[in-house]
Every structure is written in C-alpha cells, then in structure tokens.
N, C-alpha and C positions, 0 to 999 in steps of 0.2 A: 741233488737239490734238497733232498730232504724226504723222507720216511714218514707212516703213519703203521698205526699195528692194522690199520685197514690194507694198506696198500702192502705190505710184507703179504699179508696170508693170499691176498691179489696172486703177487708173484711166486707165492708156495703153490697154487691151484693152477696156474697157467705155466708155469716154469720159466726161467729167464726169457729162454731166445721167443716162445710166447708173448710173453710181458712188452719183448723189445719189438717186436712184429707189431700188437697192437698199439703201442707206441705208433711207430712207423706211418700208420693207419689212420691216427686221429687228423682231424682237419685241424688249423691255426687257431688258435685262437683270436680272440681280436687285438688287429693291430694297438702297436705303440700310437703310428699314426689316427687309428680311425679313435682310438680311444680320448688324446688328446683333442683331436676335433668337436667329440663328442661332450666335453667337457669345460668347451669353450675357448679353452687356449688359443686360437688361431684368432682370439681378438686381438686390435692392431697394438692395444696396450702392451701385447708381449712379446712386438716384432724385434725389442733387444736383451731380451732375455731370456733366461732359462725353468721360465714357471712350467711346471707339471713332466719335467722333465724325471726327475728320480722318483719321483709315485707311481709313473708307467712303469720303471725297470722294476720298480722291488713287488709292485702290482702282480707282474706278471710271473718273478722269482718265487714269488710267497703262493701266489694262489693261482697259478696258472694250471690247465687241466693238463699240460701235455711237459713233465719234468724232463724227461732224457730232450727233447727240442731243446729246452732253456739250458739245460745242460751243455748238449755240443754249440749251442751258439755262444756261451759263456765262455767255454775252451776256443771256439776260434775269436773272439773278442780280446783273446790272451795276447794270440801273435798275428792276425791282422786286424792291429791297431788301429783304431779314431778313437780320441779324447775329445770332452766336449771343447771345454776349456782352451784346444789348440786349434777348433774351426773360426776361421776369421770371416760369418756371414753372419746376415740378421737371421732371426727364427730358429735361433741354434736348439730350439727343445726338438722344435721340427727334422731339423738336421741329422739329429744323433738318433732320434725316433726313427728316422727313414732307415739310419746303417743299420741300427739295429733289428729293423726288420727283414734288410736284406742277408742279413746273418741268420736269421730264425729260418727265414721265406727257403732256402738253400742248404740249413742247416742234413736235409734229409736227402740231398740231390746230389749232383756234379760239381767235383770241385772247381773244373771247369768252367763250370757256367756261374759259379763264383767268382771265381776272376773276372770276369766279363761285368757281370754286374757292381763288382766296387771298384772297378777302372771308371764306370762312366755315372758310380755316385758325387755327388756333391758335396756331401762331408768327406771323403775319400780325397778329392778331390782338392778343398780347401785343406786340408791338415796336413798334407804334401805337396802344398804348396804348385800342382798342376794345373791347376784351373786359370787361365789365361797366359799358360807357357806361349811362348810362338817361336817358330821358326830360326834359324841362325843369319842374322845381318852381318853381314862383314864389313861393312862400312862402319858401322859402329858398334862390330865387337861381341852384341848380342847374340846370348845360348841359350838355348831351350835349358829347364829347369829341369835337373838329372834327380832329384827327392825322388819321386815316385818310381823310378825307373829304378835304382839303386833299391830303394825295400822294398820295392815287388819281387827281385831277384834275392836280396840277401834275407829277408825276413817273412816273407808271405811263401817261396817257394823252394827256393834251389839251398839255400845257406853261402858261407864265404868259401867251404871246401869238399870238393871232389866226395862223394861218399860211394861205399858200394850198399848192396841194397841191405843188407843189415844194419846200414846205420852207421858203421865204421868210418875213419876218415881217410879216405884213400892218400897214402904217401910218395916221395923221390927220394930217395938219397937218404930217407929219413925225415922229409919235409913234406907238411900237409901239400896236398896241389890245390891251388885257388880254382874254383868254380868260373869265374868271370876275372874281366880285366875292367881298371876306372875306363878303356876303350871300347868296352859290352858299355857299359851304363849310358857313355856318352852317346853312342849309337842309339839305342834304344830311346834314349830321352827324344829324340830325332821323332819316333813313333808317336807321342804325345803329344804333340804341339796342337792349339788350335781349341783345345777342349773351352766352352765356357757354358756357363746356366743355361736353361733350355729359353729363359726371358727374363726379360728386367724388367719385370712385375711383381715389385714386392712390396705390393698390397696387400696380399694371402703368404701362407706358407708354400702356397705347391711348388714350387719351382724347384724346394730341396728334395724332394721326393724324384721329378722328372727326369730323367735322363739325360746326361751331357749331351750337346751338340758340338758339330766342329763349325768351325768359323776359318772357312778354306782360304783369308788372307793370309792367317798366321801358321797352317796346317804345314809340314814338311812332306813335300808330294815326291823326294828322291828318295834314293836310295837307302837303308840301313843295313848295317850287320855286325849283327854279335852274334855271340855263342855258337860261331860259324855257319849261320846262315843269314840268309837278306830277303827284308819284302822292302818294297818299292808302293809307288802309287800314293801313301797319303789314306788318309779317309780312313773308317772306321774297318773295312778292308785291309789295312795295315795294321792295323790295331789288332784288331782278332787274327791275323797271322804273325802275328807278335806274341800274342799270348798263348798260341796252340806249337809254336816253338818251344814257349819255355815250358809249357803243360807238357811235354813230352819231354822233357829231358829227364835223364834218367833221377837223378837227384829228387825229384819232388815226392815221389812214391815214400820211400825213406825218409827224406825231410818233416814234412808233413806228416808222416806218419807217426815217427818221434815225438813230435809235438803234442798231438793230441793223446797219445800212451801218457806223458808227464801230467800232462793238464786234466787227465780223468782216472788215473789206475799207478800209476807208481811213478818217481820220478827218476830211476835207474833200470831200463828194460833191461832186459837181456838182447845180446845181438839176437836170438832165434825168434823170440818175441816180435822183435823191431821186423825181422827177414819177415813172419809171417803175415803181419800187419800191412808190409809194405806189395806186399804179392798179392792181396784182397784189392790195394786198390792200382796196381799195375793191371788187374787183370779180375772181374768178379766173378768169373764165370763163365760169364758168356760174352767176352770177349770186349768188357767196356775198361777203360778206364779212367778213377775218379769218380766211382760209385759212392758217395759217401753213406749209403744203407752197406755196405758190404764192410767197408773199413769199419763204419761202428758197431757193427756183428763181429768184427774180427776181435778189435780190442774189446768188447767188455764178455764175449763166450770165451778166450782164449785161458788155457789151463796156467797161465801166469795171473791170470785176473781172478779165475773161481777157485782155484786150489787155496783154501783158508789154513790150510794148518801150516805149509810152506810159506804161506806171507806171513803167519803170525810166528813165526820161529824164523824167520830169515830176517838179517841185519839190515840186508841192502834193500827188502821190500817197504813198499810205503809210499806214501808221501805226507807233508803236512796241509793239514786241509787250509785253502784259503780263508780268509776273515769274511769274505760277503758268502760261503759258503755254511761256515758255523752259522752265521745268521738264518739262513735258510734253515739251514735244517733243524732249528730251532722252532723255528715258523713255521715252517710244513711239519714240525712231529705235536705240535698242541694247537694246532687248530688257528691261530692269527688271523684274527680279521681287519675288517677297519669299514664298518658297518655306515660311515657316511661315502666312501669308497675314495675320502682321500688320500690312505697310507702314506700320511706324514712322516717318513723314517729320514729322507732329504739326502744331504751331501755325505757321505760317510768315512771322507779322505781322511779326516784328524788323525794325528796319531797321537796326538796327546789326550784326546777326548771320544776318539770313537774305533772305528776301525782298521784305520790306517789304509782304506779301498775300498773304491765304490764302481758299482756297474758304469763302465762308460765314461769313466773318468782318471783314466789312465795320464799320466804325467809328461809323455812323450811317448814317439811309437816304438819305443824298446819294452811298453806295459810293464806293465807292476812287479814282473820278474822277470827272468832271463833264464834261458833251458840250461845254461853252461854254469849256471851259478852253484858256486859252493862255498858254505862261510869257512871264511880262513881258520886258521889255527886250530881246527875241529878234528875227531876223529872220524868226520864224514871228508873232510877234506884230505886225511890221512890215507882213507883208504882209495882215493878216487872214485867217491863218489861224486853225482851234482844232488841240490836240495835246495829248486829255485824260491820255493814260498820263503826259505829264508832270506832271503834279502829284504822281506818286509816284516820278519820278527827281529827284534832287541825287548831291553828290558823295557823299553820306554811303552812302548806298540804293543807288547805283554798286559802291560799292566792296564791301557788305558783299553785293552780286549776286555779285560775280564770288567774292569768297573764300567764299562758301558752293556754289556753283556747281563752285569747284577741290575741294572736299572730298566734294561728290556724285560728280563724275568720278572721284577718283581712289578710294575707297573705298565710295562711298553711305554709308547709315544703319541701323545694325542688319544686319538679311539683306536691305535693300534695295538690290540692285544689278545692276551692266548687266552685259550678255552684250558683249563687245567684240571677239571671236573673228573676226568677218568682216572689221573691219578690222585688224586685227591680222595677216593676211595679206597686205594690202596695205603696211603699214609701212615695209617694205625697199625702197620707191619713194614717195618724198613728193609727188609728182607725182598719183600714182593714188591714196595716202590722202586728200590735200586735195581731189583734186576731190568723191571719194564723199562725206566728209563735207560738203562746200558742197552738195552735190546734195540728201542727203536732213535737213540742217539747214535751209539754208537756201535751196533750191530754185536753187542754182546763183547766184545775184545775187550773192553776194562779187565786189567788182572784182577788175582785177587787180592793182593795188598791195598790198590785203590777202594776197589768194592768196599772192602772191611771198612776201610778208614773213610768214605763218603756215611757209610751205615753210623761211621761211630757219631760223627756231625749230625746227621737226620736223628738218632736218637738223643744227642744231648737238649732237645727239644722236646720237654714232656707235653703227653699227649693231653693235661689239664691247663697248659699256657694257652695266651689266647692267642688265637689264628692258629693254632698248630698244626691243624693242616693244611692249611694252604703253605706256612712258611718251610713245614719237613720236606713238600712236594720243590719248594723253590728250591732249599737248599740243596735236596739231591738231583735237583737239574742245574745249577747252577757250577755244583763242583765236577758235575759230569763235564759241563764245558768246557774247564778249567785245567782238564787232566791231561798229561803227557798220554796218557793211552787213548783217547779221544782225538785228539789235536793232530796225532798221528792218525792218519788214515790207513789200517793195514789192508 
C-alpha cells in the first residue's frame, strides 16, 4: 500500500514475518460502514446514490493503520468481484461499504468462512443477479438464476480447468479437462434460490449490511448435484453444504492461491512457488484448511518473494504495479492528509483523465484484469508469460497516469495533500533526494541510468529559482513515478 522511512526501519527492527505478525494482531480499523454512518451519509437524501462512497476507500488506502489488511482485501476485491456501478439497490455507498468490509473483516481468517459470508451479502448478491432467484416452475418454464453459481465456481474458486496443486492445468489427449459442467452450475443454481434482503425497510441503510434471508416459497428444498456430490433439503443447510463441497475440492488451494501470488508478489509464479503457497492453505499446520494468516505468511516469506537480487535480474519476475496502487503509495510515503477528513480523491475510472481504476468499481466481475492476460504481440506474450495489470496500460492510460499523477504531486485535491517537508531538506543535494525517494518509492530498484537521468532533471533547477525546493523534491518524485523501473514492481 505504501512505505514510509518510518515504517521500513519498523520492519528492519522487527523483521518481516515480525512486521506481518503484528500486522496480523492489530484490531480493524473503523469500518467503511461505521465511518459513513458517522458522517451522516445514511440521510435519506442519499438513499440513490453513491455520496461518501470513494472517500471511505481511499480514507482507509491512504491512512489506514493496518496496510497488509487493506492490502489482501484489495487483492481479493481483484477476483471476488462487486462493482459499485453494477448493484442494482438503493444505498449503494452503503452496499459497497458493507462488501468491502466483509473483505477486510475475513481478510486475516478462513477462506471458508468467506464464502459464506459473500453468498449471503447484499451487494454480492445484487451484482449476480441472485437475490430474488426462485426455484424451477415448469409450468412456465422458470430457472433459478445460474450468475452466482457459475463465478462462485469459475472465478472465486475452482477456475474452468482441472489443475494439479502446482497450479498446472491438468490435461487428456492433450486437452485441458474442464472442472465443472454448464450441468454443475445448473445444479448448484438449484442451491440458491429463495435468497432476498433481510426487510423491506429502506428507510436506513441497514438492510445492506444484514444477512440474506431465504423466503422458503421460492427456496429449492430437492435435490442437487454437481461436482459429483448432492445436498438435499433447501435452506441455508444446503447452502453451507454446497459451499463446503466446493471449499474442498482440490482445485481452490491452487486456484486461489495463484491469485493472490499475482495480485501481490509477481504475476508469473513458478510451479514450486504456486505447489508451496497452495499446501499452506490445503493444510496450516495444524491441520485447518483455508487459513488465510498462513497463505499470506506463505506468499510474502516465500524465497520467490524476498530473494531481491533473483527478482531484479530475472525477466519473468515482477509485476506491474496497479494504478490505485501508485497512488497509495505515493500517499503513504509523504505523509497525505485531508485534514477536514473528506478525502476528496472521488471516482478514479477515467482513463483519459485519471487512473484508469478505482477501489470498487470494477466494470464487471471479470475486475479490472484477468490472471491469463498477456498483451499480444509482446515479448512477454512470446515467452509465455501472463502480465494481467496490462490490460489496463496503453498509451492513452499512460499518459493520463502521469498527468494526473503531476497534478496530485504538485497540488493534490481539495485538502488533499502531501506533507513534503523531509524531503524538501534534502533538495539542495540531488544525490541524497533521489536516492530517499527510490528507497521509500520504490525500494531502491531504480537503475542507474534512471537515477542519473531523474538527478540530471532535479538539478536543471537551480537552487536560486523560486520554489526550488519544493519543485526539485516534486520533480524527483514525480519522475520516480513515471519510470519503467518503478512501474515495475520487482
């Protein structure tokens, strides 16, 4: 999320798996929920809209005390998707605030009991199109809604094909083997029916926060079976033996486990990598599975993630950093406030104008990239690799990165802005600014070509212009942003 020279010597004095422990340790912060409450939002003026919705995410991105939480809840926001944009309820700040906090609330728990809880959210619910599914009429024809039932399997869990636990795609003849059949989803859909609001009291917000109920007219109380097993019965009873099916099948350890390697540490594992990632959360130790403290112990101690000289000398290592990611960690390395505690940063989709990606507002639930994406005609495409963040870089999303990116540096948004004062003492040696800002940007991996040529920018600004320190300190945080060796994450 983002670095301070505070929080580096932090983690030099405790050591990683230290750092990630007390991590681990810290209590929530306060909610999305209790924050907008707190702020009035839940008047009925803003029962159809989306006020205080993006000031709580980037609230909590920018200056939240617990970064590795906002971290894995970021990476599962990747690939179990809700967009605001695609909930079809009133109180959608409310709505999105809830998912998001049952991502955080879980973020350090069972994935398990993950599932469980965004089967019977609301925005979950609505943006899959599940919430008022009912049962099969054969008189007229009527089928339970297979959306949820279909990406809970292909995209929150199992994937479309067979893997072994490395991560590999298991083959026939030369042909991947499919995981499920559209006769798994259609079954499964069977398990869903019946789900709706906990009341039709939308007066307040609470109801998007509450727990689905079933409404046993429309409930499927027979039989299903996929993935070669069947619960019976109906009821939330079938639900949870529906989901402790697919939580158990072999695919999710690996599945999932892939996932979150791409979305925090590289976006090309190694099979041994992926095999040992996925055996933290087959199995923690003591015999649980879907620890998610042990899988994020696995992937960020694993000697794929801390061996630095192997990432910065290997091709395949890397990933490119997301765009609401740069932000942050722009934000968390100078300090970002926003002192009336609106943090007006807002929609940040544009890609003509801003980001090109914003917390929570992913476009559909395939999110803002895809783990199999590789840009065509590349020599990352050449080699087989994948290199998902690109699907939202081109020249257009480039450019409109850096010139919104120059207008944060040098201004921010509203009273959103950096504290630049530490290096700002450094200034009058471009030597000792550049490197601070490579250190806590971007952990030092600027080459030296870059380095040079940022130094040569910071000093074609004599130190008797005016603002000169303030504008050498922007400039060498602004091209630090801006650089292929930054951009890349190694």
């Amino acid at each position: 999320m983002g670095a301070t020279r505070t929080s580096i010597d932090a983690v030099l004095n405790s050591g990683i798996a230290g750092w990630i422990d007390a991590q681990f340790a810290r209590p929530r912060d306060t909610s999305h929920w209790d924050w907008l409450v707190s702020k009035g939002y839940d008047s009925a003026t803003n029962v159809s809209g989306q006020s205080g919705y993006d000031s709580s995410v980037w609230r909590q991105a920018i200056a939240g005390g617990d970064p590795l939480r906002q971290r894995v809840a970021l990476a599962l926001l990747d690939f179990v998707v809700v967009g605001i944009n695609g909930i079809n309820l009133s109180w959608r700040a409310f709505a999105m605030a809830a998912y998001n906090d049952v991502l955080l609330d879980h973020a350090f728990g069972n994935y398990r009991d993950l599932l469980g809880a965004i089967t019977r959210n609301a925005a979950m619910g609505s943006f899959l199109s599940f919430i008022g599914s009912r049962k099969a009429n054969p008189s007229n024809g009527q089928l339970p809604d297979e959306n949820y039932a279909r990406e809970l399997m292909q995209l929150f869990t199992l994937g479309v094909y067979q893997l072994e636990q490395d991560g590999t795609v298991r083959v026939s003849n030369g042909v991947p083997i499919e995981t499920y059949t559209q006769d798994d989803v259609a079954q499964l859909a069977r398990v869903f029916t019946g789900l709706n609001l906990a009341t039709s009291d939308n007066t307040t917000p609470d109801r998007m926060r509450q727990p689905l109920v079933l409404t046993a007219s429309a409930n499927e109380t027979g039989s299903a079976t996929f993935l070669g097993a069947t619960v019976s019965g109906g009821g939330f009873a079938a639900i949870d033996a529906a989901l402790d099916i697919i939580f158990r099948h072999p695919n999710v350890a690996p599945f999932v486990s892939r996932q979150l390697i791409q979305r925090m540490v590289t976006s090309n594992p190694s099979r041994a990598y992926v095999g040992r990632v996925a055996a933290a959360f087959a199995n923690n130790g003591s015999g649980v599975r879907g620890d998610m403290k042990a899988v994020i112990r696995a992937i960020l101690l694993d000697p794929e993630a801390r061996d630095d000289a192997a990432a910065l000398a290997g091709t395949g290592s890397g990933r490119l950093r997301d765009p609401v990611q740069r932000l942050t960690n722009w934000a968390r390395a100078f300090g970002v406030t926003s002192p009336s505690d609106a943090w007006a940063i807002g929609d940040t989709t544009s890609t003509t104008q801003r980001l090109g990606q914003s917390i929570g507002r992913a476009p559909s639930v395939f999110g803002f990239v895809r783990p199999g994406y590789t840009p065509p005609g590349t020599a990352i495409a050449q080699a087989g690799m994948t290199a998902p963040e690109f699907l939202i870089a081109s020249e257009q999303t480039n450019i409109a990165y850096i010139n919104y990116m120059q207008s944060m540096v040098g201004g921010g948004t509203g009273d959103v802005k950096a504290d630049y004062a530490a290096m700002m003492a450094l200034a009058s040696d471009s030597q000792k600014l550049v490197d601070e800002v490579n250190l806590i940007l971007a952990a030092g991996q600027l080459r030296g070509p870059t380095v040079t040529a940022i130094r040569t920018a910071v000093d074609s600004i004599p130190l008797t212009a005016s603002n000169a320190t303030l504008n050498r300190t922007g400039v060498a945080i602004l091209l630090t942003l801006a650089s292929p060796d930054y951009l890349v994450q190694k």
